[in-house]
Backbone as CSV, one residue per row, in Angstrom:
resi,resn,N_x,N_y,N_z,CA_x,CA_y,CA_z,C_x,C_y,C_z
1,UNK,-60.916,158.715,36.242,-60.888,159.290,37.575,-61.864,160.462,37.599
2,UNK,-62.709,160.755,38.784,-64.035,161.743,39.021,-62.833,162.455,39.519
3,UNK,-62.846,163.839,39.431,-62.492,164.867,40.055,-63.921,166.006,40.504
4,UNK,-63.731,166.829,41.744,-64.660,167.484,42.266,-64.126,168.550,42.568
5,UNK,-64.065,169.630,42.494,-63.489,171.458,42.859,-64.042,171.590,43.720
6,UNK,-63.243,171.962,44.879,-63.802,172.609,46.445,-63.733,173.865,46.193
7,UNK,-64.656,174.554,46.392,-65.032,176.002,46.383,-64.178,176.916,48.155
8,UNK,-63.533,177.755,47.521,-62.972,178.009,48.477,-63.374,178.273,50.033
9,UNK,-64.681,178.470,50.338,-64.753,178.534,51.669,-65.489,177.520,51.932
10,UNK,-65.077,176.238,51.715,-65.348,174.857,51.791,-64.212,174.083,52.435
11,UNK,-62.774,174.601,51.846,-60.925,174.049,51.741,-61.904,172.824,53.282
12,UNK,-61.397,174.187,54.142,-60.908,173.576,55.775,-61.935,172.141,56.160
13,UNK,-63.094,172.324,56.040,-64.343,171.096,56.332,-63.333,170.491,55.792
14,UNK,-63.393,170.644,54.096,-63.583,169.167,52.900,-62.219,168.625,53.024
15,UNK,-60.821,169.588,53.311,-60.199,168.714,53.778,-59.417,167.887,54.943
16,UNK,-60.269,168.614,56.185,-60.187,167.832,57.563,-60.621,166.749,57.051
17,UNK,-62.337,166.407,56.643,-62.692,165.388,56.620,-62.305,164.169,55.630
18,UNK,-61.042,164.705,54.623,-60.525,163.753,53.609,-59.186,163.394,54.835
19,UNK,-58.704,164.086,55.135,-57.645,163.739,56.058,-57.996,162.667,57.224
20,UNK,-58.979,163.432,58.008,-59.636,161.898,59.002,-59.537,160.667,58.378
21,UNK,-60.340,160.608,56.874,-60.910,159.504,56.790,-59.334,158.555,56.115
22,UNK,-58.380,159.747,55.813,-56.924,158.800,54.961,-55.885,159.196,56.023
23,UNK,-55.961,159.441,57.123,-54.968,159.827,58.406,-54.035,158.179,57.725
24,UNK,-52.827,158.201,58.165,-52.168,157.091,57.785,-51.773,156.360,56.751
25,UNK,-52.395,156.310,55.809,-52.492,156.110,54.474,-50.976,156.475,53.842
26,UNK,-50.599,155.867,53.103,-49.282,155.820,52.396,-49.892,156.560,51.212
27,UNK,-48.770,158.067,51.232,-48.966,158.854,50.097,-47.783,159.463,49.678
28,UNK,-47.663,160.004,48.155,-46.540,160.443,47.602,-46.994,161.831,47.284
29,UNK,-45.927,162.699,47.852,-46.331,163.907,47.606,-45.265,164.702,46.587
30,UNK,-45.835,165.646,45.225,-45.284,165.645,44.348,-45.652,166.903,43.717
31,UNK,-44.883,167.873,43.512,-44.857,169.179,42.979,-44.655,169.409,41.731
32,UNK,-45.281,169.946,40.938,-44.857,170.266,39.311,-44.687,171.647,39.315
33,UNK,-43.840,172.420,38.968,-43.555,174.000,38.837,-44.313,174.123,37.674
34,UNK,-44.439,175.742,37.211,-44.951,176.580,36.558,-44.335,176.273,35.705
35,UNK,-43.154,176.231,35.420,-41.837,175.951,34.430,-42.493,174.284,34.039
36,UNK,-42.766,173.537,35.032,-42.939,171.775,33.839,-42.082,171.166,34.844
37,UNK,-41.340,171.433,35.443,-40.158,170.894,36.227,-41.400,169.842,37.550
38,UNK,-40.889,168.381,37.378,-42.091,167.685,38.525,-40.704,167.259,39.887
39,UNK,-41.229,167.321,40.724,-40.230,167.267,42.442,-40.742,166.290,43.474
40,UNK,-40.196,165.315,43.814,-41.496,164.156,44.565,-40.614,164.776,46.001
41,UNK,-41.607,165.149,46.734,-41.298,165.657,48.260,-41.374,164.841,49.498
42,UNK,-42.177,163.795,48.784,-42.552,162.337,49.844,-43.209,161.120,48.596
43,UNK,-42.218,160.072,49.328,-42.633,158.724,48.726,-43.264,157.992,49.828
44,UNK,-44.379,157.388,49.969,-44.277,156.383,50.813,-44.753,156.538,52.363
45,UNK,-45.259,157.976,53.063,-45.301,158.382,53.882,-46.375,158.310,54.181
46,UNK,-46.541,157.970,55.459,-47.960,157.938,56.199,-48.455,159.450,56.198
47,UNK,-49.946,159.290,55.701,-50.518,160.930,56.030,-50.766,161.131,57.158
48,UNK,-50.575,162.575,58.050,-50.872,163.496,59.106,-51.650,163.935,58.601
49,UNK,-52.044,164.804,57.501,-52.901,165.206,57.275,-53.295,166.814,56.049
50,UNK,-54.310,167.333,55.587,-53.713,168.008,54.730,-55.170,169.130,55.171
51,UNK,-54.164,170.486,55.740,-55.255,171.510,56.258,-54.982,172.858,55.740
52,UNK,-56.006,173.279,56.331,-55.819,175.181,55.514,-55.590,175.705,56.494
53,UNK,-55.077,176.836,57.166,-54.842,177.575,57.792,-55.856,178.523,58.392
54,UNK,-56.988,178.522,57.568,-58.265,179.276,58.058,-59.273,180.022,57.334
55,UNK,-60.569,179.403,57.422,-61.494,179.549,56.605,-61.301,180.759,55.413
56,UNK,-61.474,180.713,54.357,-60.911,181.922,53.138,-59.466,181.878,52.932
57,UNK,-58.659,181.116,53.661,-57.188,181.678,53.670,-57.083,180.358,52.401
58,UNK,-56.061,181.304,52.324,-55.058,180.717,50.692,-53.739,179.515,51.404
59,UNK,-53.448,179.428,52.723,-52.743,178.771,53.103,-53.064,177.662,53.720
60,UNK,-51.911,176.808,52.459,-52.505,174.767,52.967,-50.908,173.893,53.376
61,UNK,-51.369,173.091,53.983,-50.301,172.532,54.390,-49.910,171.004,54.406
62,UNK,-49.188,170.364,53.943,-49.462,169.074,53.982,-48.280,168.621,54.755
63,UNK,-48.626,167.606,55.542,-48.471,166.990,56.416,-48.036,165.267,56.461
64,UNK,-46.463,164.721,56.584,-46.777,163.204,55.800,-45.503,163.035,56.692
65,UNK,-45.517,161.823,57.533,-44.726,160.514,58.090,-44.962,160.848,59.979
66,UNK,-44.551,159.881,60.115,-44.697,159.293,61.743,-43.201,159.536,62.311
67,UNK,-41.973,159.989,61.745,-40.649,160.052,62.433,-39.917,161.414,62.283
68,UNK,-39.702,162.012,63.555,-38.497,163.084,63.576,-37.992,162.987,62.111
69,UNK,-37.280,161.948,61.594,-36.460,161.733,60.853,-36.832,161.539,59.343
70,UNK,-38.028,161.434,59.483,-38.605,161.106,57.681,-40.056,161.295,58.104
71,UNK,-40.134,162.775,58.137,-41.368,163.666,58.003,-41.572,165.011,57.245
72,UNK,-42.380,165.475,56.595,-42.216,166.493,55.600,-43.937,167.356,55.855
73,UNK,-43.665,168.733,55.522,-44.384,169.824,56.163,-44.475,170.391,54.409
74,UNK,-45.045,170.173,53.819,-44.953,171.047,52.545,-46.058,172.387,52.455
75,UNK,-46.000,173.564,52.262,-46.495,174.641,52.671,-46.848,175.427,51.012
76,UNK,-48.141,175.585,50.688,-48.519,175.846,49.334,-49.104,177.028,49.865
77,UNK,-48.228,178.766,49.974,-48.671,179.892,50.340,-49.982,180.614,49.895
78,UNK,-50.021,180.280,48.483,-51.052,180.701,47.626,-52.015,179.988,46.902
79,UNK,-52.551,178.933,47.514,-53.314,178.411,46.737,-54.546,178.922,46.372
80,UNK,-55.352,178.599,44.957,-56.197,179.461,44.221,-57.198,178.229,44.298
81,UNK,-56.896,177.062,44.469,-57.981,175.907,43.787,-57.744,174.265,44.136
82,UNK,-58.567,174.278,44.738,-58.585,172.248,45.189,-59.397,171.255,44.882
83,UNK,-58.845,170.712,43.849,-59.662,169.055,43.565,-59.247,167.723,44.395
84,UNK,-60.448,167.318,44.552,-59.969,165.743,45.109,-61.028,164.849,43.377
85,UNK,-59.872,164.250,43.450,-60.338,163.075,42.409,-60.528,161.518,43.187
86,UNK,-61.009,161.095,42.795,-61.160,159.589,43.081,-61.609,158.693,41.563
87,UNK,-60.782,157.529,41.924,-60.680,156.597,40.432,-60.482,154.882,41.592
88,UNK,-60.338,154.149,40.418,-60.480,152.591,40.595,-58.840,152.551,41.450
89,UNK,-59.148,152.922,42.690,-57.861,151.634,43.274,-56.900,153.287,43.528
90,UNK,-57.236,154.427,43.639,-56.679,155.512,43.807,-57.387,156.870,43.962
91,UNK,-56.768,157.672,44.617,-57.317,158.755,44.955,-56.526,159.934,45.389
92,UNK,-56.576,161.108,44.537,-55.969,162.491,44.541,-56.288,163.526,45.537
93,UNK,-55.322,164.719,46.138,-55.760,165.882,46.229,-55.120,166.760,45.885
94,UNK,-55.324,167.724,44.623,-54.472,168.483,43.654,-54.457,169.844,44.293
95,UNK,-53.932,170.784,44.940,-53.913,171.943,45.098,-52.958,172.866,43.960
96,UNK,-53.471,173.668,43.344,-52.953,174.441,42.703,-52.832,175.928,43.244
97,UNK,-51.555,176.688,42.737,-50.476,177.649,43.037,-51.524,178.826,42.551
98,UNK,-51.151,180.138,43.084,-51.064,181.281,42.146,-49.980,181.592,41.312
99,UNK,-48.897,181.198,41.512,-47.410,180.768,40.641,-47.705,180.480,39.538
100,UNK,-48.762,179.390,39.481,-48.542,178.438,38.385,-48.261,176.697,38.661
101,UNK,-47.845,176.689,40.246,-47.370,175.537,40.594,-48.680,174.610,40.991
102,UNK,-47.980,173.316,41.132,-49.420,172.417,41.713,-48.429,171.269,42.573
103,UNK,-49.345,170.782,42.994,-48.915,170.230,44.587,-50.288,168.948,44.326
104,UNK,-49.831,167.589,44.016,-50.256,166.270,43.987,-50.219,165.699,45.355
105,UNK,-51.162,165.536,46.175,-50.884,164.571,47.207,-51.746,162.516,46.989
106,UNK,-50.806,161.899,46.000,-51.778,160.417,45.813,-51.545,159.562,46.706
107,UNK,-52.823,158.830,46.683,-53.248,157.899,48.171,-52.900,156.311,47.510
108,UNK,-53.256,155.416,47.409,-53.326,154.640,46.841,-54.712,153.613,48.135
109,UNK,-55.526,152.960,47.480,-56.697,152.804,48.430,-56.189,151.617,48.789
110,UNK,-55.610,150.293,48.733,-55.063,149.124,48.941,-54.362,149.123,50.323
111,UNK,-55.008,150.227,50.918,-54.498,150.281,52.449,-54.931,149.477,53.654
């Protein structure tokens, strides 16, 4: 898998335009703490989308399902650093914590 580091006053472009292009896309969204401890926050959910809050800002937000009822808002206050990877048949966007934490959002391309 290629991974690529978005330089921080890049976030908002690089990931509107990963979001446009995977709007819908079935993704699992998945937290690993500082501690090792991993938390899946969404299985299976159509992407809304995954944005920053505003050019330089440390605040990202991810965005996943189509129902009142099975939709999830996950909110990464401090993020320091964003890779998107891409590999055979899959594709990442890793935001990492000032905590220590990291925040997995995987796509799967078979969409």
């Amino acid at each position: 898998m290629s991974s690529r580091s978005i330089p921080k006053n890049h976030w908002c472009d690089e990931l509107d335009s990963f979001s446009r292009e995977h709007e819908g896309w079935r993704v699992d969204v998945r937290v690993l703490s500082a501690r090792g401890d991993v938390r899946t926050e969404a299985h299976g959910l159509p992407l809304v989308g995954v944005s920053c809050d505003a050019p330089n800002s440390g605040r990202i937000a991810v965005l996943a399902g189509d129902r009142t009822d099975d939709h999830l808002t996950h909110e990464i206050a401090n993020a320091v650093a964003v890779d998107i990877e891409r590999g055979e048949g899959s594709e990442r966007v890793r935001i990492r914590a000032a905590d220590g934490s990291e925040t997995s959002v995987d796509f799967k391309a078979s969409q």
